[in-house]
N, C-alpha and C positions, 0 to 999 in steps of 0.2 A: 678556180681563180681565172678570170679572164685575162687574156691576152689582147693587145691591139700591136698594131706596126704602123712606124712612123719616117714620114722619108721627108729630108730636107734638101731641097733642088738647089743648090746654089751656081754661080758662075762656072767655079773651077773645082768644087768638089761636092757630091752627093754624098748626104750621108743615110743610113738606116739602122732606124732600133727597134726592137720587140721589148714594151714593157706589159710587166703583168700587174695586174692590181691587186693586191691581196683581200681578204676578207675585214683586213680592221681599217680598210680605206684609204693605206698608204699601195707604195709601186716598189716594184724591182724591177732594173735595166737586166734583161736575158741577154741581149747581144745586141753590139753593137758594129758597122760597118761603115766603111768610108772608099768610095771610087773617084775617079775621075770624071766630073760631067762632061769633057769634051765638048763644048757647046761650039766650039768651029765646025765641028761636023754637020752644023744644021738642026732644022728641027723634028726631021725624022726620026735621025739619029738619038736625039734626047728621050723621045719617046719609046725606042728600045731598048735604050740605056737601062733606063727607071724601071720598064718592064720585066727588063732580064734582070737587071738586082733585086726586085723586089723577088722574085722566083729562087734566086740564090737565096734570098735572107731567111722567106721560107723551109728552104729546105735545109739548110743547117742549124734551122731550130726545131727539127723536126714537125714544123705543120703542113698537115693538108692546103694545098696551093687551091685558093679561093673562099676561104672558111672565115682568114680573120678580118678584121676589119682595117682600114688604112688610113694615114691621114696623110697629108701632103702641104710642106713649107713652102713657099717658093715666094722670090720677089714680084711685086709688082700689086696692080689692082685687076678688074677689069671694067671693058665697056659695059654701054646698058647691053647691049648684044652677045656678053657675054665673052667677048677677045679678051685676050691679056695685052695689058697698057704699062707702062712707066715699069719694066721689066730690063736690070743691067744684060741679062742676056737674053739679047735684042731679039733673038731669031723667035722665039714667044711671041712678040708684039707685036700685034693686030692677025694672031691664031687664036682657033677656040683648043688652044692646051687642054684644058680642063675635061672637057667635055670627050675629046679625043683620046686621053688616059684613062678614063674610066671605061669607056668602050675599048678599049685596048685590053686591059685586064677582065673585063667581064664580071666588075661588082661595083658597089657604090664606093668613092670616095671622099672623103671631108678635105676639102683645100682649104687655105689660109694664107694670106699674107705673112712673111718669113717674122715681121717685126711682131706679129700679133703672139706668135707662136713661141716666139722670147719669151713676151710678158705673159703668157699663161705658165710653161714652165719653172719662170722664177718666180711666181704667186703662188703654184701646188706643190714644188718641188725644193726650190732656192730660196733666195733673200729675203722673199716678201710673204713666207710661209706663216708669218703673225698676225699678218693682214689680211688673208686670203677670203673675208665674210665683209670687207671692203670695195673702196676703189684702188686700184693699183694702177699707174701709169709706166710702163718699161720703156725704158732709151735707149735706141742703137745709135751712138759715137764710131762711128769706122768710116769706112771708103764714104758713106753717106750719113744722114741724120733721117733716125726713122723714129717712131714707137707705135708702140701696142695701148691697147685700156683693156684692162680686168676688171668687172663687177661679181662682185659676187662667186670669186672662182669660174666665170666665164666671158669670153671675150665677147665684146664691144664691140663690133665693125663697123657699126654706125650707117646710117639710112642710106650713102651713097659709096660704104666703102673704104672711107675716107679716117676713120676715126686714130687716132694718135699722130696723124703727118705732120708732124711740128716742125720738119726739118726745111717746110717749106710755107713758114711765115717770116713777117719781114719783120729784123730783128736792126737792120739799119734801113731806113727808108729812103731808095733812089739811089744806095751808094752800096759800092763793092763789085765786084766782079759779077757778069752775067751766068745767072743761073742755067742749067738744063731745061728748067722749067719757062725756060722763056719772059723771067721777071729778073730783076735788080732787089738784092738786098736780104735773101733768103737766108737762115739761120744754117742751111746745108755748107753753103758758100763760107762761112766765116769756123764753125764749129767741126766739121769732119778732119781727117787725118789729114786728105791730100791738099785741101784749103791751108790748112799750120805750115804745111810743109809749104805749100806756093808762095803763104806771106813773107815766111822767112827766108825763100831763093829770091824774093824782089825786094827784100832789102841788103843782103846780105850780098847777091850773086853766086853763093854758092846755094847745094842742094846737099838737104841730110833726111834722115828719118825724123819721125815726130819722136822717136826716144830720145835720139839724142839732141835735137831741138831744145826738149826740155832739163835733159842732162847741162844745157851747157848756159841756162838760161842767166844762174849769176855771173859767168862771168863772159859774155857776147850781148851787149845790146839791142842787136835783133833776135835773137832767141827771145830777150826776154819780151820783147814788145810783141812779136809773134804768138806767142803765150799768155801774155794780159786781154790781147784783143781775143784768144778763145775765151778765158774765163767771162770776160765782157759781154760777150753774144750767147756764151750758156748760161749767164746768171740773168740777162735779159727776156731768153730766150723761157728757158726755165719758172721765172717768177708768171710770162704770162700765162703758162700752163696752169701752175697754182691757181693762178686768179679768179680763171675761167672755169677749172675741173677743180679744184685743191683735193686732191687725192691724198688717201691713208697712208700711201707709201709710194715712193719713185724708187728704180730700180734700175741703176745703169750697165750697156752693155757695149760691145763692140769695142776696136782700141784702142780709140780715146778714152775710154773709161778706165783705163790701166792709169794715166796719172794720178797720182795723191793728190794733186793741188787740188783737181775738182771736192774731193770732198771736206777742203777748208775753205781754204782760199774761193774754191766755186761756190761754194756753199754761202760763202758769205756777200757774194755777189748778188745772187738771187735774194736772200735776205734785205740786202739794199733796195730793191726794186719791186720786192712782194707785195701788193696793198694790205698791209697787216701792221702793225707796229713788232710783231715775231714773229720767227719760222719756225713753226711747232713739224715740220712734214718730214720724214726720216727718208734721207738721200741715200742709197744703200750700193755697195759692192755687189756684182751681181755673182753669185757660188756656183753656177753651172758651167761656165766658158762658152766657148765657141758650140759646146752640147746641147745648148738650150734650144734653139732650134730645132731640134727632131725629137728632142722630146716632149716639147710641146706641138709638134704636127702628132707622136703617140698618141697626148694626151686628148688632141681633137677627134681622134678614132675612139676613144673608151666611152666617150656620149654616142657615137652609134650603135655600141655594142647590144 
């Protein structure tokens, strides 16, 4: 039964898992782990961070340190030169990470974009386990707007890298708040957590969480208006996905994907603006959590195995 390990690099916490595959083609999580990335420390720092846990994960699962195979989550994309670009933790960006970690450890590793690594996880493991001889599109709703594409049980990255970034097409053209990205009107800008949360402190002048944003949406005005313009910009945003990919299954994550309304109320938004006269496309909860990410960085080590 092969073993692979999977480590998800995030901002403020790393995580790592050893899944095994079994013979009749499912997986078992053997262990799982979670550190601190300390990303203030720099980029050194991160680089022995990863290095030393991955060395812990080994050895308290008892394997030979350089035998299995690895796969690695992490935000961002890169250059054609190979740097990491569009990375929240920044000290990454414009380093060859990549290439630097694998000569670190002393064997090959499989990278991936954090969001790509979602939607393979909830394709072979989670939500979209029915779909998985489809296309699967995964949606990360949280701090930012991200996804993945799954064909066939295997991700999509698309010729420049780029494949699932929906979080930064224009979902209002010219208007709303200035993007990271250096544009006006990105589907990031209106749909993520801290965007809910911005609209409803400029109207309201106070500040709350997206829970209770939407906790208090019947009876606060700006909640609720704060709340309709998300559903707005993910049923907008969402239908041109359809249009362009119409996918077997979508499969939301991150959380924004904790409201219920997305999946009526959002659901019927997208419907409105789908070019179809129905929406046949199954919007799903996504079953892994915040896991999904590292096990789908495992699951990109089990294809080098």
């Amino acid at each position: 039964m092969a073993l692979s390990i999977g480590i998800d690099l995030g901002g403020t916490k790393t995580e790592g898992a050893v899944l095994r595959r079994r013979d009749d083609g499912g997986f078992d999580v053997v262990l799982r782990r979670r550190i601190p990335t300390e990303s203030h420390r720099g980029y050194e720092a991160i680089l022995e961070t990863v290095a030393g846990f991955l060395g812990e994960i080994e050895a308290e699962a008892g394997l030979q340190p350089g035998t299995t195979s690895v796969g690695v989550g992490m935000p961002g994309g890169l250059t054609r030169e190979g740097l990491v670009k569009n990375s929240n933790t920044v000290c990454l960006n414009g380093r060859p990470f990549r290439q630097d970690l694998a000569r670190r450890l002393d064997r090959p590793v499989v990278f991936e974009n954090d969001a790509n690594c979602f939607a393979l996880a909830e394709t072979l493991l989670g939500a979209a386990r029915p779909y998985r001889d489809g296309v699967v599109f995964g949606v990360i709703l949280g701090t930012g707007v991200g996804g993945g594409i799954v064909v066939g049980g295997k991700v999509w990255p698309g010729l420049q890298g780029i494949a699932g970034e929906w979080g930064h097409h224009a979902v209002f053209h010219g208007s709303g708040p200035d993007c990271y990205c250096g544009r006006r009107g990105c589907l990031e800008t209106f749909a993520s957590g801290p965007a809910v949360e911005a609209d409803y402190r400029a109207r309201s002048g106070q500040s709350r969480s997206l829970a209770a944003i939407a906790n208090r949406r019947h009876s606060d005005e700006a909640a609720a208006q704060a709340i309709d313009n998300l559903l707005e910009a993910f049923g907008r945003g969402l239908a041109n996905v359809i249009d362009i990919l119409d996918p077997t299954a979508i499969v939301l994550g991150g959380g924004v994907s904790n409201l219920d309304c997305l999946y009526d109320e959002g659901r019927n938004k997208v419907a409105h603006y789908v070019f179809n006269d129905e929406l046949a496309t199954p919007i799903l909860r996504n079953e892994l959590g915040d896991s999904a990410g590292v096990l789908g960085a495992a699951l990109l080590a089990v294809d080098a195995l």
